[in-house]
N, CA, C and O atoms as a GROMACS GRO file, in nm:
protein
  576
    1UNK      N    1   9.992   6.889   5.994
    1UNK     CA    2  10.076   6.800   5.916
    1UNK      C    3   9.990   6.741   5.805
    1UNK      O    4   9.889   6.679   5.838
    2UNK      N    5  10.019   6.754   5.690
    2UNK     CA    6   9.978   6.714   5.529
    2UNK      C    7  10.056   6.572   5.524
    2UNK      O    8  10.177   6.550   5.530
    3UNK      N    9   9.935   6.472   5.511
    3UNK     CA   10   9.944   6.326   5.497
    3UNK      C   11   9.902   6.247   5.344
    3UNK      O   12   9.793   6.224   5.293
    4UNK      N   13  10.016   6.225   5.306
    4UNK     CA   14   9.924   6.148   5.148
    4UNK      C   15   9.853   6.048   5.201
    4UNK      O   16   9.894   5.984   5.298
    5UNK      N   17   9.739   6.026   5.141
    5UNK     CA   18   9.604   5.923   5.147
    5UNK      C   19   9.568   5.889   4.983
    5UNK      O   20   9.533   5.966   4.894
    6UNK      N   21   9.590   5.745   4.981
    6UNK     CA   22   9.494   5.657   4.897
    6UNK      C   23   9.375   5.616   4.933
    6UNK      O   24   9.369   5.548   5.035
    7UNK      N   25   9.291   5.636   4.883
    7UNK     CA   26   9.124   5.612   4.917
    7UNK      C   27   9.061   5.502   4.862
    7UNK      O   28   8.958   5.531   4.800
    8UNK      N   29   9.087   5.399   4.866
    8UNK     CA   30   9.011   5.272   4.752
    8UNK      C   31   8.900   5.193   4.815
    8UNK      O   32   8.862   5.079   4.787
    9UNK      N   33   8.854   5.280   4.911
    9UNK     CA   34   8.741   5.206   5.073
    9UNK      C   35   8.635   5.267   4.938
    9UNK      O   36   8.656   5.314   4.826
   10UNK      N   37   8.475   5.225   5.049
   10UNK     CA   38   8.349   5.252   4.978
   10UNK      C   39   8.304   5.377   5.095
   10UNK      O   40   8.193   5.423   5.120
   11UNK      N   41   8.446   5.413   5.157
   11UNK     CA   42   8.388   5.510   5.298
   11UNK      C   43   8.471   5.633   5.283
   11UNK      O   44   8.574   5.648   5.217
   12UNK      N   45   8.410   5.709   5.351
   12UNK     CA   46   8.504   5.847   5.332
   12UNK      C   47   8.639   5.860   5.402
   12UNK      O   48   8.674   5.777   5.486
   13UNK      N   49   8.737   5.993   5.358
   13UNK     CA   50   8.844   5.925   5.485
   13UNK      C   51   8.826   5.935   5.595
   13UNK      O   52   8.725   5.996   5.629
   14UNK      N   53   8.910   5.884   5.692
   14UNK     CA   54   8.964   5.877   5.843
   14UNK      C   55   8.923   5.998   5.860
   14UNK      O   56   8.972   6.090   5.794
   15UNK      N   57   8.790   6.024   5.985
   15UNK     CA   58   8.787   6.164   6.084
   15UNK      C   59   8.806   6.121   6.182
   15UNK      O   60   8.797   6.003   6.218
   16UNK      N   61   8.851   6.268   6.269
   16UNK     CA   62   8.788   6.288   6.436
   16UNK      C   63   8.660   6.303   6.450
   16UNK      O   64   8.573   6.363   6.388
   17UNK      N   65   8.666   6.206   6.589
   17UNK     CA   66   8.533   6.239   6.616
   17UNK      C   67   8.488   6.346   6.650
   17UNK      O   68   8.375   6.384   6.618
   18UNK      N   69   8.579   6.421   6.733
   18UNK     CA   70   8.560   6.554   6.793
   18UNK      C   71   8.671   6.700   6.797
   18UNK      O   72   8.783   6.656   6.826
   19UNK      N   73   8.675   6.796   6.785
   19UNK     CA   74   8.733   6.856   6.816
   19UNK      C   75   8.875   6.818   6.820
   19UNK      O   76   8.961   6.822   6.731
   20UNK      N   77   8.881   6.775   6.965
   20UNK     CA   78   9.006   6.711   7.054
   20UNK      C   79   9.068   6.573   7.049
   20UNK      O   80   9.164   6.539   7.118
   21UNK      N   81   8.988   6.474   6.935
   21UNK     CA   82   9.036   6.397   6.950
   21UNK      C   83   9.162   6.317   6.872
   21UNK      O   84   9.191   6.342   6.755
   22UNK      N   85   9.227   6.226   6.946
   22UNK     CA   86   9.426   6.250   6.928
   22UNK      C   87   9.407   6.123   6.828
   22UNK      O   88   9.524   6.092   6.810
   23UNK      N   89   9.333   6.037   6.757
   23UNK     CA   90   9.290   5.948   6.744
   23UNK      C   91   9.194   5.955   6.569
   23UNK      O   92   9.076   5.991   6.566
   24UNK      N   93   9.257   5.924   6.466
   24UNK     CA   94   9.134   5.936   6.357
   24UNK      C   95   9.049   5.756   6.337
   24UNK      O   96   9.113   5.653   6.357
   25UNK      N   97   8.918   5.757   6.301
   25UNK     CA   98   8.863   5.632   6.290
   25UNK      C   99   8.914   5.580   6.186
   25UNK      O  100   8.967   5.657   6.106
   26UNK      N  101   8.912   5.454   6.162
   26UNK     CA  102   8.954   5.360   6.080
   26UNK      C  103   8.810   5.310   6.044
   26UNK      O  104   8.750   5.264   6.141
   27UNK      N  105   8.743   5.308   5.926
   27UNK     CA  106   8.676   5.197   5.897
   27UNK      C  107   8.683   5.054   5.829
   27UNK      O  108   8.756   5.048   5.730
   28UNK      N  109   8.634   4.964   5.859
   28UNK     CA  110   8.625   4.772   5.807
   28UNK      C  111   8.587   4.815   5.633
   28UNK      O  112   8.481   4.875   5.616
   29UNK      N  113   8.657   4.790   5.536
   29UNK     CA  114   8.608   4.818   5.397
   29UNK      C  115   8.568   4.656   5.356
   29UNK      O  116   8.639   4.584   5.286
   30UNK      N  117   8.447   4.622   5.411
   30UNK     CA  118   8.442   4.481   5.375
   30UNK      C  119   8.254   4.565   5.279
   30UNK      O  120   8.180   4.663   5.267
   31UNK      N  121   8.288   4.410   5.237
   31UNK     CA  122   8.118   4.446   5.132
   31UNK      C  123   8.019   4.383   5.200
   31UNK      O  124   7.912   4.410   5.146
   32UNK      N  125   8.007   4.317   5.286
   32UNK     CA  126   7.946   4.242   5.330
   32UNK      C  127   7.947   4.205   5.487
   32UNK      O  128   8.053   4.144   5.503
   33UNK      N  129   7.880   4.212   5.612
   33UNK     CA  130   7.880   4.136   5.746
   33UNK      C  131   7.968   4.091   5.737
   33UNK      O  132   7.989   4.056   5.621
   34UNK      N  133   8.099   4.050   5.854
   34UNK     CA  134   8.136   3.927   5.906
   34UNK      C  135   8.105   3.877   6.057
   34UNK      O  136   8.074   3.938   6.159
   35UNK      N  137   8.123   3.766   6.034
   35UNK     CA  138   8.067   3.711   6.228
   35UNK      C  139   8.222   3.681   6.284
   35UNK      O  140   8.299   3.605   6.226
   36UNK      N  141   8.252   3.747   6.396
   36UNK     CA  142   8.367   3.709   6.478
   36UNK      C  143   8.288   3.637   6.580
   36UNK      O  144   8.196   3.689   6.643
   37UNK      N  145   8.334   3.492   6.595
   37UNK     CA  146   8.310   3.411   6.724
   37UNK      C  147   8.386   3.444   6.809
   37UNK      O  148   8.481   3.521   6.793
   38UNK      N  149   8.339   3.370   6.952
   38UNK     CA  150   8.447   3.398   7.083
   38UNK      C  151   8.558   3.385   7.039
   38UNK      O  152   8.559   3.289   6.961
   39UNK      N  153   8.697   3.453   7.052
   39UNK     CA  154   8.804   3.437   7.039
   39UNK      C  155   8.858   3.421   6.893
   39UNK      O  156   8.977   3.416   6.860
   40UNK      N  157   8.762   3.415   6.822
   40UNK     CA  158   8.828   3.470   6.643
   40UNK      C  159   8.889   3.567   6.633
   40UNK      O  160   8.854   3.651   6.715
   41UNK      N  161   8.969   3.599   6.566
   41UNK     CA  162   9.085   3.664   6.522
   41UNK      C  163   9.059   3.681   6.349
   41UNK      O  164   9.056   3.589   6.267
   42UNK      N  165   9.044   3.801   6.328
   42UNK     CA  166   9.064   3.799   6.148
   42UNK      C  167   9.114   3.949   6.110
   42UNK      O  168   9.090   4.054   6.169
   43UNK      N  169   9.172   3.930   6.021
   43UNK     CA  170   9.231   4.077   5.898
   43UNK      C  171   9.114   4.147   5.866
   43UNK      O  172   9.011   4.085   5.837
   44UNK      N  173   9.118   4.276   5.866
   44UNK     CA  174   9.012   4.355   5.788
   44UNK      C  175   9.072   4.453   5.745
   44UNK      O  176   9.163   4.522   5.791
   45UNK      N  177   8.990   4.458   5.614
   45UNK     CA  178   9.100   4.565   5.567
   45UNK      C  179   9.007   4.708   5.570
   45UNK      O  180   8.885   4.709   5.586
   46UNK      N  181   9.100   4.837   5.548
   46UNK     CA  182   9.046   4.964   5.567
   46UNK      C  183   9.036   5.010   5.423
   46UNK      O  184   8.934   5.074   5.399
   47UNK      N  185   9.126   4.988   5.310
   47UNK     CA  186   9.103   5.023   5.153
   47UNK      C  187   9.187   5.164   5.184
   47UNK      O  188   9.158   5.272   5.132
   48UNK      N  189   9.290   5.146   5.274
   48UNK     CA  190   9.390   5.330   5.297
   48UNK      C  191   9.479   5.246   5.277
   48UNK      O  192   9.495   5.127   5.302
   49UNK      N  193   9.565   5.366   5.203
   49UNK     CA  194   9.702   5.356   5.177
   49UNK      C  195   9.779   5.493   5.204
   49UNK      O  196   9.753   5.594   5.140
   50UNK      N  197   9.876   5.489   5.303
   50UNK     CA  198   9.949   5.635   5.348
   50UNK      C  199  10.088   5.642   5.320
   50UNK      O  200  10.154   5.538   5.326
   51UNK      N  201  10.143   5.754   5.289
   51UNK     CA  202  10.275   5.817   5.277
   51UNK      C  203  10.278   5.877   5.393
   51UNK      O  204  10.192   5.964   5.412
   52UNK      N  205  10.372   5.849   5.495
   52UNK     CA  206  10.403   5.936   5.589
   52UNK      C  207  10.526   5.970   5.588
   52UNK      O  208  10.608   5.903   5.526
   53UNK      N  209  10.573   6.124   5.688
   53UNK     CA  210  10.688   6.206   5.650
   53UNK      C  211  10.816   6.058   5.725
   53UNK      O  212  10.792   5.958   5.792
   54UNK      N  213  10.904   6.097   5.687
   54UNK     CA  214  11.016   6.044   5.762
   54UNK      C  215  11.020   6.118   5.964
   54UNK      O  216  11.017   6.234   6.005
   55UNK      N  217  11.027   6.007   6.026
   55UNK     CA  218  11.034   6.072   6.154
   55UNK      C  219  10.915   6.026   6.188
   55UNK      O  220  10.900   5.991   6.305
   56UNK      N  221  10.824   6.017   6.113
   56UNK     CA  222  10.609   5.970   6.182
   56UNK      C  223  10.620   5.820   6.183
   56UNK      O  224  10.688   5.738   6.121
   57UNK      N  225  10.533   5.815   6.272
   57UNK     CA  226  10.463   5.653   6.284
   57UNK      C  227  10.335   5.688   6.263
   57UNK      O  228  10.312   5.807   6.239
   58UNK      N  229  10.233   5.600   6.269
   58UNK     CA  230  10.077   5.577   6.282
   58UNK      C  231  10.080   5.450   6.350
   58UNK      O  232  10.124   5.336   6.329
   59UNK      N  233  10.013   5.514   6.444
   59UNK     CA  234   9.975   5.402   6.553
   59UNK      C  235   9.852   5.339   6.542
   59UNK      O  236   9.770   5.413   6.488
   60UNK      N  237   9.796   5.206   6.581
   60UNK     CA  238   9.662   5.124   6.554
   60UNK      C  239   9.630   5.089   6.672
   60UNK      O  240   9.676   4.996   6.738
   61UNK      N  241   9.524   5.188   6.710
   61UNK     CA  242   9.428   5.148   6.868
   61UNK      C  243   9.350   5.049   6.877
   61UNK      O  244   9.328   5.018   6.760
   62UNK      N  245   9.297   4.984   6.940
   62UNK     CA  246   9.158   4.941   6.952
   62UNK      C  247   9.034   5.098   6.994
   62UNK      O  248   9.068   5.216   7.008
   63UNK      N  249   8.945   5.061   7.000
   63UNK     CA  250   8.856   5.153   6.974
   63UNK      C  251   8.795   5.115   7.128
   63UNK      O  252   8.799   4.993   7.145
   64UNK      N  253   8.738   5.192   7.247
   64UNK     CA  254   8.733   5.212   7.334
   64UNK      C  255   8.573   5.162   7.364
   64UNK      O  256   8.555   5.075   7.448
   65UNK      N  257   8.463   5.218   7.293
   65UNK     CA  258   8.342   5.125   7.285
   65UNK      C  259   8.331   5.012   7.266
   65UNK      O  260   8.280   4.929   7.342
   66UNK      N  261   8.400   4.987   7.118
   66UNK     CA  262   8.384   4.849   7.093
   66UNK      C  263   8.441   4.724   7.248
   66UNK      O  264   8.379   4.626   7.291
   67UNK      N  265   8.544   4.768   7.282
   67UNK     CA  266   8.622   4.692   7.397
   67UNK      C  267   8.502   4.691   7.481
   67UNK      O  268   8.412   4.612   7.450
   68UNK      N  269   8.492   4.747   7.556
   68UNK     CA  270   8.387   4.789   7.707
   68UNK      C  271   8.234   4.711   7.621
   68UNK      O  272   8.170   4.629   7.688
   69UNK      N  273   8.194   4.738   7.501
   69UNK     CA  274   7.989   4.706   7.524
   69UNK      C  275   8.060   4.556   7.446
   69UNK      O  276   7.999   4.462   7.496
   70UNK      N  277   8.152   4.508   7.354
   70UNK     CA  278   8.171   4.398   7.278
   70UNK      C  279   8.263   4.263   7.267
   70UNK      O  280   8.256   4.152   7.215
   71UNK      N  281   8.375   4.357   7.365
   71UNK     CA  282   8.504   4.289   7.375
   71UNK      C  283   8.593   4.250   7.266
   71UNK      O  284   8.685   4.169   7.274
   72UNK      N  285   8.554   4.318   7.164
   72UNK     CA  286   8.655   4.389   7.049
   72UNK      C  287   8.753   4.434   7.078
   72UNK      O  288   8.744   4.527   7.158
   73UNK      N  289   8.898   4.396   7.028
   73UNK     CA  290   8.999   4.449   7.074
   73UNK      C  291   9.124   4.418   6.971
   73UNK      O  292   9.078   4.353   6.877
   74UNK      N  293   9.244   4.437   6.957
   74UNK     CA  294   9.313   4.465   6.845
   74UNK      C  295   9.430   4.362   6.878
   74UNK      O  296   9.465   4.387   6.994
   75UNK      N  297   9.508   4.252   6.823
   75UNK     CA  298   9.567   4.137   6.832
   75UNK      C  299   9.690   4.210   6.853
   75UNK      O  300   9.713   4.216   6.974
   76UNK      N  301   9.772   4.263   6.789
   76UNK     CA  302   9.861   4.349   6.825
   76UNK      C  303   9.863   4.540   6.825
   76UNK      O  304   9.908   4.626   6.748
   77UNK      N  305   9.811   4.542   6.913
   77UNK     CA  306   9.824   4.676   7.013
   77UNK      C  307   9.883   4.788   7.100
   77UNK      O  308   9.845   4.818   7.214
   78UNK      N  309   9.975   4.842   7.036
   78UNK     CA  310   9.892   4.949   6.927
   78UNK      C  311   9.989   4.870   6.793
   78UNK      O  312  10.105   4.830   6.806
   79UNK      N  313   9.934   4.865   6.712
   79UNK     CA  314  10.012   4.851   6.549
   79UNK      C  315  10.079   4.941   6.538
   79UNK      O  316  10.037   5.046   6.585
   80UNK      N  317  10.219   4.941   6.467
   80UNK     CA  318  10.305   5.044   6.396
   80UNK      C  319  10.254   5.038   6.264
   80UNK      O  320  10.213   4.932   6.219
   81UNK      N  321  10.254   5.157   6.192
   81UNK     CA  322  10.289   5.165   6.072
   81UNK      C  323  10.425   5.277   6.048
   81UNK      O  324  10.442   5.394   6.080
   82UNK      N  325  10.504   5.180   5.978
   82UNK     CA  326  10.624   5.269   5.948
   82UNK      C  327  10.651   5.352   5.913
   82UNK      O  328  10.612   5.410   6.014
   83UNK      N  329  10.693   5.437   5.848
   83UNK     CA  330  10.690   5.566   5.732
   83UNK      C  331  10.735   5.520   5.582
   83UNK      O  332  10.716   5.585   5.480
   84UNK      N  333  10.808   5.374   5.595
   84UNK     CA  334  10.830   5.336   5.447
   84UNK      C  335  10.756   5.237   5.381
   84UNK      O  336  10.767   5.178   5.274
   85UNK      N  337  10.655   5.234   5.500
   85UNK     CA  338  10.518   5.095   5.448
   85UNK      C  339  10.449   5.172   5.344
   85UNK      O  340  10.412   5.288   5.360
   86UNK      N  341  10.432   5.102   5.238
   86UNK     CA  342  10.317   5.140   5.139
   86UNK      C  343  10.199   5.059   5.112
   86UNK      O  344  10.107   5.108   5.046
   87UNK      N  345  10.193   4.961   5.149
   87UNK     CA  346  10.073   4.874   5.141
   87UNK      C  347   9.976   4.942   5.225
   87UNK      O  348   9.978   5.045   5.293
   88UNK      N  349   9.858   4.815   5.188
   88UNK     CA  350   9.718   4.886   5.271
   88UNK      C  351   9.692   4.859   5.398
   88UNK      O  352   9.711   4.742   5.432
   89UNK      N  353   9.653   4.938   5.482
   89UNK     CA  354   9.605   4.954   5.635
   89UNK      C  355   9.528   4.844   5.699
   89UNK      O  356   9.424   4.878   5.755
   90UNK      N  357   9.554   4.740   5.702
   90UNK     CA  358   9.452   4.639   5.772
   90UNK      C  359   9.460   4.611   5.936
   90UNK      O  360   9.564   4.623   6.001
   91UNK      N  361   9.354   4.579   5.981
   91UNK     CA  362   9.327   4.566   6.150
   91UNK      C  363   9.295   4.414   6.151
   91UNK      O  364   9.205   4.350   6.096
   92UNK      N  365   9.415   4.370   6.247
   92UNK     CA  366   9.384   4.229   6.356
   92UNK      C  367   9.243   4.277   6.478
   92UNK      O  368   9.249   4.347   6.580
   93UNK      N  369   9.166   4.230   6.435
   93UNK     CA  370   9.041   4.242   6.511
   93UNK      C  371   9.029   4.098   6.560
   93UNK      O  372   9.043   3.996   6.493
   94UNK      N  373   8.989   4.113   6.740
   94UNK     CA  374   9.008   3.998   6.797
   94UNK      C  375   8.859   3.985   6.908
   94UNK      O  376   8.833   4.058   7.003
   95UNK      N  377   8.800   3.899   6.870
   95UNK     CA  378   8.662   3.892   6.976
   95UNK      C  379   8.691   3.818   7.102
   95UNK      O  380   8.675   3.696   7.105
   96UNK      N  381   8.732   3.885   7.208
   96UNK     CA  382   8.716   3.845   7.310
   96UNK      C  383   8.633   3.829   7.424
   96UNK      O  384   8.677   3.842   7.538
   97UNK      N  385   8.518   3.803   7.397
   97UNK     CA  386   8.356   3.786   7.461
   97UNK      C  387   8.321   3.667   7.414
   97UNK      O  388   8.351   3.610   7.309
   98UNK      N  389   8.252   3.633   7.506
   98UNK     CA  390   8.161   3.499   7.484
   98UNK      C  391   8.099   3.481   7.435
   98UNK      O  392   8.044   3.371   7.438
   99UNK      N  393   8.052   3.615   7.326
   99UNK     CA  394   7.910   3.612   7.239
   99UNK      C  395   7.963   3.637   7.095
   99UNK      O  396   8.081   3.672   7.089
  100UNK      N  397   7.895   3.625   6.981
  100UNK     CA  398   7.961   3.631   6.853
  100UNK      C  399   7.937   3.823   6.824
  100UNK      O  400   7.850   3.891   6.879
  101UNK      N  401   8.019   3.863   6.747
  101UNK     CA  402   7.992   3.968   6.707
  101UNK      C  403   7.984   4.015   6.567
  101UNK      O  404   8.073   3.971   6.494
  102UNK      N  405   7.883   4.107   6.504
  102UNK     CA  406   7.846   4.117   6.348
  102UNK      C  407   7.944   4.237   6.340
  102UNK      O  408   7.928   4.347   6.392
  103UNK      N  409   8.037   4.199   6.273
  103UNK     CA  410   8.106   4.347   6.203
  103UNK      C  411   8.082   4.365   6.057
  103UNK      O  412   8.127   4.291   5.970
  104UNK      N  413   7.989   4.494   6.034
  104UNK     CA  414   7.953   4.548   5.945
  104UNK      C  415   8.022   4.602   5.869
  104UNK      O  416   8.139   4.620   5.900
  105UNK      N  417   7.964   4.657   5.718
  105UNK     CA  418   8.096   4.707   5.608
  105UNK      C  419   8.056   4.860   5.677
  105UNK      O  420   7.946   4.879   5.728
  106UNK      N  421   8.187   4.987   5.667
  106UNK     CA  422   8.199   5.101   5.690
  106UNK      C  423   8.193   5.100   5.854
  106UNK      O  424   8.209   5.213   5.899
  107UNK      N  425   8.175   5.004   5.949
  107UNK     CA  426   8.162   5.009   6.073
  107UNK      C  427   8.346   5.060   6.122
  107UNK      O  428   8.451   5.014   6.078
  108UNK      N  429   8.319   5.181   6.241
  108UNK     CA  430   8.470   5.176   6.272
  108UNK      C  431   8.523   5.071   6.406
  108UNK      O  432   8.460   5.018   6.497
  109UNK      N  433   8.640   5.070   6.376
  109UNK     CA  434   8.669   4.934   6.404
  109UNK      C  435   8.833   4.970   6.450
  109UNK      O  436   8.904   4.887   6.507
  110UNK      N  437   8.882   5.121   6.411
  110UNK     CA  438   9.006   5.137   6.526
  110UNK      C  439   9.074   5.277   6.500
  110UNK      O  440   9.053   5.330   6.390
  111UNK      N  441   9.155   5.342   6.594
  111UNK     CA  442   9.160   5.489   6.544
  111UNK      C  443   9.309   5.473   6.498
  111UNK      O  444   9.369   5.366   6.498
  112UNK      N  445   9.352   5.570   6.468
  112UNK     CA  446   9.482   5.543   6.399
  112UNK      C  447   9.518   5.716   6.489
  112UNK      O  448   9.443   5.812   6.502
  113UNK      N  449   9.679   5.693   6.543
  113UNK     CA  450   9.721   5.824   6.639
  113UNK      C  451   9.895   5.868   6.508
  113UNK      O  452   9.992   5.803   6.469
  114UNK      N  453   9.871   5.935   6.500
  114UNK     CA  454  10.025   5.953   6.407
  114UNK      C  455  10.113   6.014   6.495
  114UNK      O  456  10.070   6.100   6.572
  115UNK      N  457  10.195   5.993   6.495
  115UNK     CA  458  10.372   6.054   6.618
  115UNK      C  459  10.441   6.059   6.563
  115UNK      O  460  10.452   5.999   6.456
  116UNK      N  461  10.529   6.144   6.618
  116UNK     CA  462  10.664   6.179   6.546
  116UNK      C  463  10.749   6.053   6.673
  116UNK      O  464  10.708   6.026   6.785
  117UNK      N  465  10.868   6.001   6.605
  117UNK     CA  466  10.921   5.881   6.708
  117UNK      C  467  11.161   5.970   6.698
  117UNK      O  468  11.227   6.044   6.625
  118UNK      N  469  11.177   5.912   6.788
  118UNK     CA  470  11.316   5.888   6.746
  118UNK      C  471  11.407   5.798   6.730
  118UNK      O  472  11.432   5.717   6.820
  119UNK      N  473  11.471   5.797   6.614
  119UNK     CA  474  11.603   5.672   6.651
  119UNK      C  475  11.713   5.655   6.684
  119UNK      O  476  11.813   5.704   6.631
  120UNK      N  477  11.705   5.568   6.796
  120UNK     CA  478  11.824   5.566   6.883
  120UNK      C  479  11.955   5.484   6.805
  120UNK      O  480  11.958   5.407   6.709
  121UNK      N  481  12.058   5.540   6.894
  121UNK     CA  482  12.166   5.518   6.824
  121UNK      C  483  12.204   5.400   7.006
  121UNK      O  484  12.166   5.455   7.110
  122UNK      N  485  12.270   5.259   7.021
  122UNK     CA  486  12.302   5.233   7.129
  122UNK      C  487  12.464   5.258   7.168
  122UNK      O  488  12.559   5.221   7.100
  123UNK      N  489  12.470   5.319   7.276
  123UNK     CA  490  12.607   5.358   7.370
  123UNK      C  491  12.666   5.213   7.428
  123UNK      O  492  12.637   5.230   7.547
  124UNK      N  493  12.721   5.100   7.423
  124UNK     CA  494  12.714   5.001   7.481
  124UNK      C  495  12.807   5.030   7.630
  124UNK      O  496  12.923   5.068   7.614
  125UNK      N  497  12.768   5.016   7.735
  125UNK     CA  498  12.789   5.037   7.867
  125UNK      C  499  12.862   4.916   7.964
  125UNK      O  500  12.892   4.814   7.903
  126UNK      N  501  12.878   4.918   8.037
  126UNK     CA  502  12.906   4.821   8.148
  126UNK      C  503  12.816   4.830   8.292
  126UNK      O  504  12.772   4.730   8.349
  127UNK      N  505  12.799   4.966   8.338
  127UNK     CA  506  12.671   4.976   8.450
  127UNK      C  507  12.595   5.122   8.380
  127UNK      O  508  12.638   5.228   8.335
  128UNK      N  509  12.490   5.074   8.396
  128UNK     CA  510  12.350   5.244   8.440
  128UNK      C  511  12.396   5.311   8.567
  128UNK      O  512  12.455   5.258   8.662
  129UNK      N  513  12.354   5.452   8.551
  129UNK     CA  514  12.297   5.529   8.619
  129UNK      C  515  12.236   5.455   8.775
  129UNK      O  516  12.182   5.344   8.770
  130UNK      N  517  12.252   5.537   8.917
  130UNK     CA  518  12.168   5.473   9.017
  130UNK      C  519  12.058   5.536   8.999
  130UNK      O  520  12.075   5.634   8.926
  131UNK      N  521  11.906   5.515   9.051
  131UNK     CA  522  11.782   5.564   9.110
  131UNK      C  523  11.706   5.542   9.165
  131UNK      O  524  11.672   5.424   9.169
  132UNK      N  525  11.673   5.587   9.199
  132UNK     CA  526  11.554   5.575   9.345
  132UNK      C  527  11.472   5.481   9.303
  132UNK      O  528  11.432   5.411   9.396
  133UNK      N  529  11.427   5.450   9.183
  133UNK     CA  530  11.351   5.287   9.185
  133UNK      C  531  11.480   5.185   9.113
  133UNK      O  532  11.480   5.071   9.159
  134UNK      N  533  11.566   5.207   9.029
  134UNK     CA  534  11.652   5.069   9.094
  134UNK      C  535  11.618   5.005   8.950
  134UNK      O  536  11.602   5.055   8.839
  135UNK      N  537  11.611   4.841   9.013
  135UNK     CA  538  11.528   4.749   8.901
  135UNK      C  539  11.393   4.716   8.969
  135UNK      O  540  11.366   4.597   8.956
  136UNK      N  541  11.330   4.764   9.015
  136UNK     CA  542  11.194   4.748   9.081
  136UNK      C  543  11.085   4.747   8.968
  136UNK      O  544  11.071   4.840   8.889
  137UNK      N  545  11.019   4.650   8.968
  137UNK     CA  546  10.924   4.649   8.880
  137UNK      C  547  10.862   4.586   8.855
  137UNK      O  548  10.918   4.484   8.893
  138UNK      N  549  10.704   4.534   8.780
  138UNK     CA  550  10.569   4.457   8.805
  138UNK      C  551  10.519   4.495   8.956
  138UNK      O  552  10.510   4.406   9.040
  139UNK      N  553  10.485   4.635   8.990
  139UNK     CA  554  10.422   4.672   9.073
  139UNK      C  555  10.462   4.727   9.192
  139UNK      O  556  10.394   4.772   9.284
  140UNK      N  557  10.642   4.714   9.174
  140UNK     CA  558  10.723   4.811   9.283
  140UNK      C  559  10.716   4.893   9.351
  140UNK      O  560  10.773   4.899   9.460
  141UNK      N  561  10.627   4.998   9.289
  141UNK     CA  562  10.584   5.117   9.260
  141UNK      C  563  10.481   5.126   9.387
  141UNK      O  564  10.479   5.231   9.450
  142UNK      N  565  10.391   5.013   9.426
  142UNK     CA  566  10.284   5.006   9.468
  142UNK      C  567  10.094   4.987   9.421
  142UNK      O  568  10.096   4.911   9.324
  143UNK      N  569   9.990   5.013   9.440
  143UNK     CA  570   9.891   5.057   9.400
  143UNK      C  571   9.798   5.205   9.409
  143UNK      O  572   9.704   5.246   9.341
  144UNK      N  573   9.891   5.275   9.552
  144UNK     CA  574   9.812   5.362   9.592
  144UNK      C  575   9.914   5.532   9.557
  144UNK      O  576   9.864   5.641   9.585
   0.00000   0.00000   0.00000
């Protein structure tokens, strides 16, 4: 799938890291360090701007290292981006650790997953369907 990209970062575009992965990096297009304290919350922007087809989303991860060694993590998770958004790509980056963290310019900071989605049309009903789980749920299911 052929994606228009605006490039106005000081970084190259969005790769995989690997082969296989479902996930492209996002980098922070800042010029300079910022310090996230415990529990700061701030905008960063990426300097992308995308056209996507009708039918796609782009989704906004948190980034899986950063979480586990930093407690970096993404304020709303996963982000939509629509297919009729044209503005630029920015990440709610949220420090949730007790220690401050330096986010650097070109550092990645979240992957972006693109999907195809559908839209529903609603049937308005009076009862559902029966099934074997019911309304069971917050852990119904069990653990094991």
């Amino acid at each position: 799938m052929k994606i228009k990209i605006v490039n106005k970062s000081a970084f190259e575009l969005p790769q995989y890291a690997t082969l296989q992965s479902a996930g492209l990096d996002l980098r922070a297009n800042i010029k300079e360090a910022i310090i996230l304290k415990p529990l700061d919350r701030k905008l960063i922007p990426t300097g992308l701007f995308i056209e996507l087809p009708d039918g796609c989303e782009a989704q906004i991860r948190p980034r899986s290292g950063l979480a586990i060694k930093h407690g970096i993590s993404l304020v709303n998770t996963p982000g939509t981006i629509d297919p009729d958004y044209r503005g630029e790509i920015c990440v709610i980056l949220i420090n949730l650790s007790n220690d401050e963290f330096v986010l650097k310019p070109g550092e990645r900071i979240a992957q972006m997953i693109v999907c195809e989605f559908k839209r529903v049309e609603w049937e308005n009903v009076t009862d559902l369907s029966l099934s074997e789980r019911g309304d069971g749920g917050f852990g119904s299911t069990g653990t094991k």
